[in-house]
N, C-alpha and C positions, 0 to 999 in steps of 0.2 A: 305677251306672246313672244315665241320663239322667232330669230331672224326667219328662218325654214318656214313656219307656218302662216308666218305675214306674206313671204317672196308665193308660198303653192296657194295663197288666197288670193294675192293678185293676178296670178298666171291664169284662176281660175273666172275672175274676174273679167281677164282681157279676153278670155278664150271664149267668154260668155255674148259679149260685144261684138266679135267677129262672126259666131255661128249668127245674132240676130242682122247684122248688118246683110249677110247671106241669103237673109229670107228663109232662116229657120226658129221654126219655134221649141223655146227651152222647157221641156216638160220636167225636167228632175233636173237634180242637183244634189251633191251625196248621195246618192241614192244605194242604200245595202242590200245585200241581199247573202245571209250566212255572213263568211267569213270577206265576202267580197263587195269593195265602193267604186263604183263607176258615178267618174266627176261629175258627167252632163251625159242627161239622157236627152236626144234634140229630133223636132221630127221638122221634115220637109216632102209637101205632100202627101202618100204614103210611105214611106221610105221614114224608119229609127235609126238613128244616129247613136251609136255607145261611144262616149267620147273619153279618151284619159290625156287628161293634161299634164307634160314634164314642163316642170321652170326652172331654170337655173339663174343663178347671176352673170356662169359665165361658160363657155363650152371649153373652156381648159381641159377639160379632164375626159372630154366628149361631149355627144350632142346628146339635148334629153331625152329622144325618143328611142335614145341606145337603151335606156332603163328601163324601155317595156319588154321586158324577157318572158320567156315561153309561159313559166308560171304564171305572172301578171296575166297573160295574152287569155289563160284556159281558168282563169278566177271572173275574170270581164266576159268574159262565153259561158261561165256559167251562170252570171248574175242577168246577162242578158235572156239566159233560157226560163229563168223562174222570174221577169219581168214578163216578158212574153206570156207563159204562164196562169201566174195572177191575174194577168191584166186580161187575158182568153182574146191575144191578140196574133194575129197571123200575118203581119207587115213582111213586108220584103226589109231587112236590116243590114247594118253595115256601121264596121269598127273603124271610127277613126284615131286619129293622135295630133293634138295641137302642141308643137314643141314651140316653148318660148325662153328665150335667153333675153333677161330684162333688170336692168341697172341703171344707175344713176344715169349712163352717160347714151343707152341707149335701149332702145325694143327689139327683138327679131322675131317674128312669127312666123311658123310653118304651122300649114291647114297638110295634115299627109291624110289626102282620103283611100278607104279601103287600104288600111297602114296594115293589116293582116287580118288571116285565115283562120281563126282558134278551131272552127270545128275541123278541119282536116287534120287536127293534131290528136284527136280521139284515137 
């Protein structure tokens, strides 16, 4: 495997750790829908969780959760509306973004909750 796809396995990995340590439970992972993958789907209580994890090795260039652009934002609101959908569920939801910058010499996790608004983008 690709450096790239070992570092966004483990960012997804860490990111998975944190929501259960939270006292949320991991209902999906990959989960597609079309042409769109939302990393973790996570619930706590009634409240769904669409989760997109950025990892980097290093924020040199910027921080990860700069990579969630408008497109990504209205691809993860639509994946989240035909989860909803299928599943003939009417939860209260909410998009999060787990940004991790993680290398040999250290870890940094941000939990950014309600990180945006995709349906006011309609």
């Amino acid at each position: 495997m690709s450096f790239n796809i070992d570092l966004g396995n483990k960012g997804e990995e860490i990111a998975q750790e944190l929501l259960k340590k939270n006292h949320f439970e991991i209902l999906e992972t990959k989960w597609t829908f079309q042409r769109a993958e939302v990393d973790i789907i996570a619930q706590k209580e009634d409240l769904l969780v669409f989760v997109e994890v950025k990892t980097r090795s290093t924020d040199y260039f910027g921080k990860p959760e700069e990579a969630v652009h408008q497109k990504k934002q209205k691809l993860l609101a639509k994946a989240a509306e035909g989860y909803l959908t299928i599943n003939e569920l009417e939860n209260e939801i909410r998009f999060d973004i787990v940004a991790i910058v993680h290398n040999e010499n250290q870890t940094v996790i941000r939990h950014i909750e309600d990180a945006f608004f995709p349906f006011e983008t309609y």
